[in-house]
C-alpha positions as CSV (number, residue, x, y, z in Angstrom):
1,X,-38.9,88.4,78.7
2,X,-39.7,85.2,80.6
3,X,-41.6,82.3,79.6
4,X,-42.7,78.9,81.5
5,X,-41.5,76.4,81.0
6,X,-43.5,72.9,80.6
7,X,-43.9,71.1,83.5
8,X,-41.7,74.0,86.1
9,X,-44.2,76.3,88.0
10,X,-41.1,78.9,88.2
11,X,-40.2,81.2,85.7
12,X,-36.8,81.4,84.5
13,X,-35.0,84.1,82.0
14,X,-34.9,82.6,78.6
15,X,-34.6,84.4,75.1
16,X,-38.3,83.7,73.5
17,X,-37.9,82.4,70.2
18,X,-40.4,84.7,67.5
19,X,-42.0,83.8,64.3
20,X,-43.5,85.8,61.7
21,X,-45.3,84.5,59.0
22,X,-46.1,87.0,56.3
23,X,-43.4,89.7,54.6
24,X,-45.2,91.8,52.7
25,X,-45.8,95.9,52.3
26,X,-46.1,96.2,55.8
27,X,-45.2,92.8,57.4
28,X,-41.6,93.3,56.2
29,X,-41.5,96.7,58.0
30,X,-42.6,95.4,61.1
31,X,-39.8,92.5,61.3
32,X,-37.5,95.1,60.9
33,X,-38.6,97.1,63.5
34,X,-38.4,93.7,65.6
35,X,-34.7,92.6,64.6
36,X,-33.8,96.2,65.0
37,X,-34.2,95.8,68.5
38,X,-32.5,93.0,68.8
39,X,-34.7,90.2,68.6
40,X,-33.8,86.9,66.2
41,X,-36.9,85.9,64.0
42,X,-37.8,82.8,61.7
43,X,-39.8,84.4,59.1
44,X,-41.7,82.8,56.0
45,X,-43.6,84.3,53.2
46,X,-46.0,82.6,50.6
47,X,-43.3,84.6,47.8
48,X,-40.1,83.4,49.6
49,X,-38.6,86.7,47.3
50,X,-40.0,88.8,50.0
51,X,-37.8,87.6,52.9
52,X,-35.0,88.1,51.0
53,X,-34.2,91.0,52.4
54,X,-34.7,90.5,55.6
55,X,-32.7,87.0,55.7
56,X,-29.7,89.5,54.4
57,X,-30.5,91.4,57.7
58,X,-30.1,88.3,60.2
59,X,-33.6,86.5,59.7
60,X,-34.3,82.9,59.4
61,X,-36.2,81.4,56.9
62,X,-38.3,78.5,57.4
63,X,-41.4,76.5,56.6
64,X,-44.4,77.4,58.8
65,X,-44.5,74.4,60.3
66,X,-41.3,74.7,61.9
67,X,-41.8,78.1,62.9
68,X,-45.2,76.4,64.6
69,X,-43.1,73.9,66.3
70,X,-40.4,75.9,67.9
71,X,-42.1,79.4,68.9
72,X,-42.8,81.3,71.6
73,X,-44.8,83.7,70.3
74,X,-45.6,83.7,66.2
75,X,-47.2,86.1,64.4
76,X,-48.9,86.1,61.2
77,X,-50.0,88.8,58.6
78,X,-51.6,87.8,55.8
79,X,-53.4,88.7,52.5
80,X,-56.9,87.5,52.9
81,X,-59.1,85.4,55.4
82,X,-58.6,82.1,53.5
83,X,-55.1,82.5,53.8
84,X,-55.3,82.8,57.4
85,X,-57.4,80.0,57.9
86,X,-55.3,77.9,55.6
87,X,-52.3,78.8,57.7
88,X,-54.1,77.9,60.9
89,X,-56.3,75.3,60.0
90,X,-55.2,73.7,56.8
91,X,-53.6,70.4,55.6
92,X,-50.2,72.0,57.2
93,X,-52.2,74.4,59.8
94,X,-49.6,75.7,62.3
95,X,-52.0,75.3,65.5
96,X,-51.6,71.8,65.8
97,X,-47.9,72.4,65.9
98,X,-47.9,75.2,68.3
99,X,-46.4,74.4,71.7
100,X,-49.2,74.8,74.6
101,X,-48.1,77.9,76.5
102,X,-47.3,79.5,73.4
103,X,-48.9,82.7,71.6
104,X,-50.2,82.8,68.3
105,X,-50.7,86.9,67.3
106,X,-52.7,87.4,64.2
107,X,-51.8,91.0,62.4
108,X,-54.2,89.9,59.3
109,X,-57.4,92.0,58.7
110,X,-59.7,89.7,58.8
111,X,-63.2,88.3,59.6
112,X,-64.4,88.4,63.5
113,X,-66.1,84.8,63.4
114,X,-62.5,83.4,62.3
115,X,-60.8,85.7,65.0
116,X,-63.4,83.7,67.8
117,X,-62.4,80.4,66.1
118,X,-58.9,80.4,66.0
119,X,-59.1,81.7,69.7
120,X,-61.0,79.0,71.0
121,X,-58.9,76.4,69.2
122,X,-56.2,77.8,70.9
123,X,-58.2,77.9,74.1
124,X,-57.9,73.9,73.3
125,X,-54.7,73.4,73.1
126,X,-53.1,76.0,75.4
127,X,-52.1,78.7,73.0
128,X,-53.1,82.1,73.9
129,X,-54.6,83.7,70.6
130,X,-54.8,87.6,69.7
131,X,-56.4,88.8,67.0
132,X,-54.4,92.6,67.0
133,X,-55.1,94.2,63.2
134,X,-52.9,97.1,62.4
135,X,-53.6,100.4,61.1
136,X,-51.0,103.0,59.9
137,X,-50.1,101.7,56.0
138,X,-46.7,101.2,54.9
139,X,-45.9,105.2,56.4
140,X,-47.1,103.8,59.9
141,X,-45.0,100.2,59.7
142,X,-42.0,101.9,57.9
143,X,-41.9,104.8,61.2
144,X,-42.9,102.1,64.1
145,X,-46.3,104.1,64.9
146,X,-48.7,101.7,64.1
147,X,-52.1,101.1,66.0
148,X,-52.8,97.7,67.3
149,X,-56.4,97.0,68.1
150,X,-56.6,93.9,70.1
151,X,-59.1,91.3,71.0
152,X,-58.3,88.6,73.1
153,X,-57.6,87.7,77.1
154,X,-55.6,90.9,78.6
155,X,-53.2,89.0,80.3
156,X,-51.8,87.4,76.9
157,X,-51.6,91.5,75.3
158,X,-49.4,92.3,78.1
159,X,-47.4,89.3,77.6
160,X,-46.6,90.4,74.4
161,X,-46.5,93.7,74.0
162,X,-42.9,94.7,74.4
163,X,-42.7,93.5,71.1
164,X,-46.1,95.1,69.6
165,X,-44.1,98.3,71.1
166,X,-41.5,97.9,68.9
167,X,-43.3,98.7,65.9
168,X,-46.4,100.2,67.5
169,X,-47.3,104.0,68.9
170,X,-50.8,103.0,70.2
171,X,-52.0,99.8,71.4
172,X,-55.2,99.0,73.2
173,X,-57.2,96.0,74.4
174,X,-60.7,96.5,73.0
175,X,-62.0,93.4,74.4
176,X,-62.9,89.8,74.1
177,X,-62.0,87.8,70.7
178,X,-63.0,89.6,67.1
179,X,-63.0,92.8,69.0
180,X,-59.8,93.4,68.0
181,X,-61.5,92.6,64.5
182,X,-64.5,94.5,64.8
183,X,-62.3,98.2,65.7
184,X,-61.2,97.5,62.3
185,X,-63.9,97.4,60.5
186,X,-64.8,101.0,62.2
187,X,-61.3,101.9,61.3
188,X,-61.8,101.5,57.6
189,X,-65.6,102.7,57.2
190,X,-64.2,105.8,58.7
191,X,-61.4,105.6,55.9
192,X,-63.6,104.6,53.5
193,X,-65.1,108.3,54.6
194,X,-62.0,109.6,54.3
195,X,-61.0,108.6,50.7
196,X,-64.0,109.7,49.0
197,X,-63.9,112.9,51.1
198,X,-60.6,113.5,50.0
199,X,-61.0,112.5,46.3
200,X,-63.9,114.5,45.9
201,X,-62.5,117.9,47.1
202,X,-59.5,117.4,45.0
203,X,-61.7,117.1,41.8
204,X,-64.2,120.2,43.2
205,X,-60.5,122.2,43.8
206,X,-59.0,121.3,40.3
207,X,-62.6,121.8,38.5
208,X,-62.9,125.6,39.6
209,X,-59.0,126.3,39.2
210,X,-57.6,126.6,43.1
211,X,-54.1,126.1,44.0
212,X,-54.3,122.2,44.6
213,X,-51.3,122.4,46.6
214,X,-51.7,125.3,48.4
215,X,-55.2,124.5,49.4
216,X,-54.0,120.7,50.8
217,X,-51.8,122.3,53.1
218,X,-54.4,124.8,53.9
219,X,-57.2,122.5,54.6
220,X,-54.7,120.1,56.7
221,X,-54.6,122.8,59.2
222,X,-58.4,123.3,59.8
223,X,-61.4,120.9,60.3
224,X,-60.9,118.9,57.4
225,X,-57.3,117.4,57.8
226,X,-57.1,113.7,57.9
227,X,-54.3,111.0,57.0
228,X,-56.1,110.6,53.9
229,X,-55.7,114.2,53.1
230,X,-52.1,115.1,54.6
231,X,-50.9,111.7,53.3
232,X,-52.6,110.4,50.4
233,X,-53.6,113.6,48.5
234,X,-50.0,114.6,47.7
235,X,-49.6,111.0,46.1
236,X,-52.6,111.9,44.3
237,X,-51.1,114.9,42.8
238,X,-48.0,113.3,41.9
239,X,-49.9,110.1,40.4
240,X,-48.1,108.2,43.0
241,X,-50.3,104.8,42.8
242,X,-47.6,102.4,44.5
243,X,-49.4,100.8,47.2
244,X,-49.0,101.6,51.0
245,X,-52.3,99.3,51.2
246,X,-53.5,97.6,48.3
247,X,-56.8,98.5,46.4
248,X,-58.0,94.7,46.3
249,X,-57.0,94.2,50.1
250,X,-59.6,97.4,50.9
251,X,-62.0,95.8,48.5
252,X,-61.4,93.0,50.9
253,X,-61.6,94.7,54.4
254,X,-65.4,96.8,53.0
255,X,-67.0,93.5,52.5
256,X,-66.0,92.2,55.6
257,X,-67.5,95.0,57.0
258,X,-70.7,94.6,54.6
259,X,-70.8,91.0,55.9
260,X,-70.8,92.0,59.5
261,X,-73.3,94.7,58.3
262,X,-75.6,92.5,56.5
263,X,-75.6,90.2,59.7
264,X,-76.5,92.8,62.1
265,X,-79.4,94.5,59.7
266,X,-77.4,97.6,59.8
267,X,-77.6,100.0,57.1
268,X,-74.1,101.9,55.7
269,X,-74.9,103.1,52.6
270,X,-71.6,105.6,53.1
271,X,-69.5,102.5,52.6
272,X,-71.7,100.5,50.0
273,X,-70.9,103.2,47.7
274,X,-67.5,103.5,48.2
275,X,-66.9,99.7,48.1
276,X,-68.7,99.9,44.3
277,X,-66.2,102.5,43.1
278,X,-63.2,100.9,44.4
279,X,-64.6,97.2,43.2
280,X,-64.9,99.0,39.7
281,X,-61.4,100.5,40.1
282,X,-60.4,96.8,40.7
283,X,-62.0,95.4,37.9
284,X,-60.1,97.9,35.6
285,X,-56.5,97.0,36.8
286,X,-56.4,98.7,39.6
287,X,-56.2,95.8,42.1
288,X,-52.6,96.1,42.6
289,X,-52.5,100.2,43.3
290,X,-53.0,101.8,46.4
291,X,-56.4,103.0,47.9
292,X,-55.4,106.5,46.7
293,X,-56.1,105.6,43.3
294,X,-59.5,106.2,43.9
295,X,-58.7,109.5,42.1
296,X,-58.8,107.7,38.8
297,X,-62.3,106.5,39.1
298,X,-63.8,109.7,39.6
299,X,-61.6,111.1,36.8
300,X,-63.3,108.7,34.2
301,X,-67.0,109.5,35.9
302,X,-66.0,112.9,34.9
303,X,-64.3,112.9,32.1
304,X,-61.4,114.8,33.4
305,X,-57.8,114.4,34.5
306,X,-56.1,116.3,37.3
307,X,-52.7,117.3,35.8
308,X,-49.5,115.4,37.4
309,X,-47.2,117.2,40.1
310,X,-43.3,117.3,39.6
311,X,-41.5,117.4,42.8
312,X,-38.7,119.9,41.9
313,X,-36.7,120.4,45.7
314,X,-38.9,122.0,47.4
315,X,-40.8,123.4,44.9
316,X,-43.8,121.4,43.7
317,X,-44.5,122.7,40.0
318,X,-47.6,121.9,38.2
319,X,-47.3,120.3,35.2
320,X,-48.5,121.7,32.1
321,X,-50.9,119.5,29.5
């Protein structure tokens, strides 16, 4: 890595200094991946419990302002589009503190008009923003085969992507600022597709009496495999809810994409209803579960219950009610 420093035209080796604000399900993962290679980060977290374990495992922790003030590159992952702009913008906003020359990489989902504004402030002040959302869930971070969808100036993704790589499978430049954004919002209509899809043919499967198992890892091998179904469906079965991706982030990410949809007069009434069922899933405690807990919604509509999976070996033995 080189960076320039302020005032030389030359370039001279130095070891970049790298933030990370934001440890969470898949944040944390990504840090890891980043350390494990050998770089030293100064990480913060809203919950300063989850840095703990990654301070145990070399990182720094600090305030975001410092981590502003002495990076090279910083990136940030957070929950929701307030946070973001409260970490950027707010009463202890991290741009004004950036260093100009510096990169600021944002990770968050988030909304396309705050991805163009945060890039032109940086435009200001000589900080070359990204806005690179990630898709993969917490099996993507945990295995470093994440996709990074990028919007932004080229020449600032190449900068950084030796260290996108280290956590990353697939990464592309879609184009100019809140493109990055917009590929997202594709990303999880498609998944939004996905889930229902997948939900669906699990309750049609267990209503007739098939094999749930042995027609999952049928189906994965023809036209209808997806992550959703070679991932999420066996969670299903074993009423795995943990979350990989949080219902009320997905909540989140759909009305983004309704937003965006809304603005452009475009009609998706594929996601509209899948947004409704997962909003009522998060309005009966669900927030806090996994998108594949979509199961349990259309198990109330229905008035049935798909019986739970133990995981014996390598056997997988339906349990009996």
């Amino acid at each position: 890595y080189q960076r320039r420093v302020h005032g030389i035209q030359n370039m001279e080796k130095v070891a970049l200094k790298i933030g990370w604000i934001g440890t969470g399900v898949m944040g944390k993962s990504m840090c890891r991946h980043l350390m494990k290679a050998g770089h030293k980060l100064q990480i913060f977290n809203r919950t300063k419990e989850k840095t703990e374990e990654l301070v145990k495992e070399g990182a720094t922790y600090a305030e975001p302002l410092e981590i502003a003030k002495t990076s090279d590159i910083l990136f940030t992952m957070v929950g929701y589009p307030q946070d973001l702009e409260s970490v950027v913008f707010g009463e202890k906003g991290i741009m004004q503190e950036m260093k100009k020359g510096a990169y600021l990489v944002d990770h968050t989902t988030s909304s396309p008009a705050l991805a163009t504004k945060i890039y032109l402030a940086g435009k200001k002040l000589g900080v070359h923003c990204l806005d690179a959302p990630v898709s993969g869930g917490d099996i993507g971070a945990k295995a470093g085969k994440l996709a990074v969808m990028v919007g932004g100036d080229a020449e600032a993704l190449e900068f950084v992507k030796p260290l996108m790589q280290c956590y990353s499978a697939n990464i592309a430049h879609m184009g100019i600022a809140s493109f990055g954004q917009h590929t997202k919002m594709s990303n999880q209509i498609i998944i939004a597709g996905q889930m229902i899809g997948v939900v669906e043919g699990l309750m049609y499967g267990h209503k007739v009496g098939l094999p749930l198992v042995q027609m999952i890892d049928l189906l994965s091998k023809g036209a209808a495999s997806s992550f959703g179904l070679t991932s999420y469906a066996p969670r299903m079965l074993k009423r795995d809810m943990d979350p990989g991706f949080y219902v009320e982030h997905f909540v989140k990410d759909m009305e983004i994409a309704l937003d965006e949809c809304k603005r452009m007069q475009l009609s998706l009434p594929g996601l509209a209803l899948v947004h409704q069922l997962y909003v009522s899933l998060k309005a009966n405690g669900g927030a806090k579960n996994g998108t594949q807990a979509l199961l349990k919604v259309l198990e109330q509509l229905n008035n049935t219950q798909i019986p739970k999976l133990l995981q014996t070996k390598n056997i997988i033995i339906q349990q009996k009610k």
